[in-house]
C-alpha positions in Angstrom: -2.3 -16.7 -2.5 0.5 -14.6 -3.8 3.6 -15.6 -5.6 6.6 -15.1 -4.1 9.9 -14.7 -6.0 13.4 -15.8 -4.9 16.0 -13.7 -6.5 19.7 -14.9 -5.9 21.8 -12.2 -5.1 25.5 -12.3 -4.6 26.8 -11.2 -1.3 30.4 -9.7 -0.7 32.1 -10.5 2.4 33.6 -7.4 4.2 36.0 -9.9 5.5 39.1 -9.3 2.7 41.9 -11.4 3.9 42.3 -13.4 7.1 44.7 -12.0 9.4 48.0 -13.9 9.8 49.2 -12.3 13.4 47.2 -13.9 16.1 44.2 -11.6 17.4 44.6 -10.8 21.1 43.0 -12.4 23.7 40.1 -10.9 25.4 40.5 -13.3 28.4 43.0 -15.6 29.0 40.9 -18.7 28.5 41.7 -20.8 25.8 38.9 -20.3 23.6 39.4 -16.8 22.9 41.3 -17.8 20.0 37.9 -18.5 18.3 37.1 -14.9 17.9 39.6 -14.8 14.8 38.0 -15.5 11.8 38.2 -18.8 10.0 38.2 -20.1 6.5 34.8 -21.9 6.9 33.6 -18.4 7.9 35.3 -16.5 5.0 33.7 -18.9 2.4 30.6 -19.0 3.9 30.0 -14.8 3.4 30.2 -15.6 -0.3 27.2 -17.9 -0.9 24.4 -16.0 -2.3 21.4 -15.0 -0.6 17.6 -15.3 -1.6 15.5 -12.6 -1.2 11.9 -12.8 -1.0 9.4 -10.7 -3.1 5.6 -10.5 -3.0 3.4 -9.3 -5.6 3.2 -5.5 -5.7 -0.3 -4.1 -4.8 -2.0 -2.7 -8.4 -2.0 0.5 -9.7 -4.8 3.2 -8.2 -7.7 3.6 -10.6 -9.8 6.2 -10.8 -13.3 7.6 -11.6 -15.3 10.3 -13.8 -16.9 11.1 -10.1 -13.0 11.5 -8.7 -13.0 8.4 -6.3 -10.3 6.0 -6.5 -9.4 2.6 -5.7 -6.6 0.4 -5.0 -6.6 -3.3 -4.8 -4.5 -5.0 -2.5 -1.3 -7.0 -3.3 -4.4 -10.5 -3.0 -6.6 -8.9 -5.7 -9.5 -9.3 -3.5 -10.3 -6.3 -1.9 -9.5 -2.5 -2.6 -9.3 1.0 -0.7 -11.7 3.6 -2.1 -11.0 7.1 -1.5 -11.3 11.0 -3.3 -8.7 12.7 -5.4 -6.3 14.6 -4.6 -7.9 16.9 -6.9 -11.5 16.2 -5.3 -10.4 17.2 -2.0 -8.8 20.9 -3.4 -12.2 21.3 -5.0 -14.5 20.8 -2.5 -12.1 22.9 0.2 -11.9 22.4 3.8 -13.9 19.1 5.2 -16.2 19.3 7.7 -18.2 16.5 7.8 -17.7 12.4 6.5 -20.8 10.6 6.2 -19.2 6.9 5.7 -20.7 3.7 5.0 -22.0 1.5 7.2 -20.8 -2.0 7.5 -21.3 -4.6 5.6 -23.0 -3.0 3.0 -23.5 -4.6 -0.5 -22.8 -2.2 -3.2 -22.7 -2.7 -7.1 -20.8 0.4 -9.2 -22.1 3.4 -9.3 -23.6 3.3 -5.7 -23.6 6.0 -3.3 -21.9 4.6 -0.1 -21.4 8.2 1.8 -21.3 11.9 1.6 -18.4 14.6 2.2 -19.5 18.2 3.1 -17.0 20.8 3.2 -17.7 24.5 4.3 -18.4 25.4 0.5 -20.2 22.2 -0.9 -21.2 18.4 -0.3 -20.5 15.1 -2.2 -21.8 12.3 -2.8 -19.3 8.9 -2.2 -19.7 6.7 -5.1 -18.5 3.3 -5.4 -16.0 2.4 -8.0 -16.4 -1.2 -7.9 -19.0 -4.0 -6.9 -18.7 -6.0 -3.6 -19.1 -5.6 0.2 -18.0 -2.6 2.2 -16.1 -4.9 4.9 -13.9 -1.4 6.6 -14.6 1.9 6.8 -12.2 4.6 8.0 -13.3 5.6 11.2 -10.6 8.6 11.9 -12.7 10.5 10.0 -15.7 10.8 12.1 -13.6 13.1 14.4 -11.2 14.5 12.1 -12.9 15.0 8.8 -9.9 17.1 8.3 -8.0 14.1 7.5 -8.7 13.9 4.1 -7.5 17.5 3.3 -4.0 16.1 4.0 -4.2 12.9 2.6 -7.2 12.2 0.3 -5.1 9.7 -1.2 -3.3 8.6 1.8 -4.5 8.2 5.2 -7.6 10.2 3.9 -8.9 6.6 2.9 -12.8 6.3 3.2 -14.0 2.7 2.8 -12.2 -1.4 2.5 -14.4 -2.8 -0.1 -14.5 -6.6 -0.8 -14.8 -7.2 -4.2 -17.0 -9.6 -6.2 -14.4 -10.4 -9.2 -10.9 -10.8 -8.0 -9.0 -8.1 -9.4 -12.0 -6.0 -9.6 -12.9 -7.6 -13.4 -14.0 -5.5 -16.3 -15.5 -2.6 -14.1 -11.8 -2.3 -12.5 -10.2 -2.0 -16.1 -12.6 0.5 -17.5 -11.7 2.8 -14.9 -8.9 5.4 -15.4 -5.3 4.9 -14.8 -3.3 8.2 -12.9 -2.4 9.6 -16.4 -5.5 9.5 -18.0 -7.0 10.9 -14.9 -4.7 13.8 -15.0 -5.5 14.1 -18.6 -9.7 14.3 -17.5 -9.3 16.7 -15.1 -7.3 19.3 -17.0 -9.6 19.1 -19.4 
């Protein structure tokens, strides 16, 4: 289960000085004077507040074979797509072959295909586990992934079998040395 942090944070009233003239009365019943502020309420706009944090999700990893993966803010299971740069190179998608579901896959595995008009990929798994979601949009818009390959572009939920993804998650590249790769 996640942490959650409390942070204490100090909270300024916008209430500056209570008003010495009597507000006006909305009605003429009696309790309308309780719509001027009180001293109770000016004190209590200066307690702090807590605010609650969850654990950010980790950073997007990527492959030699331009897939990526994020793991979710539980460290359980990640979202395996193509790079940005992937996507440019193959052109215009036509076609998403996508895993089917559930479907035990170790690293390395092929667990789809994109074709494009000018070439066709193989979809390799970046981590070991169980394909538990795969991003059905893309049957009938392949298209999708041109505009978000890191995005909404998304092509598989994979469970994995080490929480955090283990040693095969770490060996794979962060964003900058994935920029460095592909310039290269």
């Amino acid at each position: 289960m996640a942490a959650i942090a409390r942070i204490r944070l100090p909270v300024r009233s916008s209430v500056t000085s209570i008003p010495s003239a009597p507000l006006l009365p909305l009605c003429a019943h009696p309790t309308s004077q309780l719509l001027r502020p009180s001293k109770s309420t000016h004190l209590a706009a200066q307690r702090p507040r807590t605010l609650a944090t969850s654990k950010p999700s980790a950073a997007k990893k990527y492959t030699k074979d331009h897939e990526w993966i994020e793991l979710s803010s539980d460290s359980k299971t990640g979202t395996i797509g193509i790079s940005n740069y992937a996507s440019k190179a193959l052109g215009d998608v036509v076609y998403v072959e996508l895993p089917t579901i559930p479907l035990t896959v170790s690293q390395g595995d092929t667990i789809g295909a994109v074709e494009s008009v000018k070439s066709a990929s193989d979809i390799i798994s970046p981590a070991s586990g169980t394909i538990i979601e795969a991003n059905n949009v893309l049957e009938e818009k392949p298209a999708v992934i041109n505009k978000g390959p890191e995005g909404e572009g998304w092509l598989a939920k994979i469970e994995l079998n080490e929480e955090g993804g283990g040693e095969e998650y770490e060996a794979l590249m962060d964003e900058e040395g994935y920029a460095k790769y592909v310039e290269e």
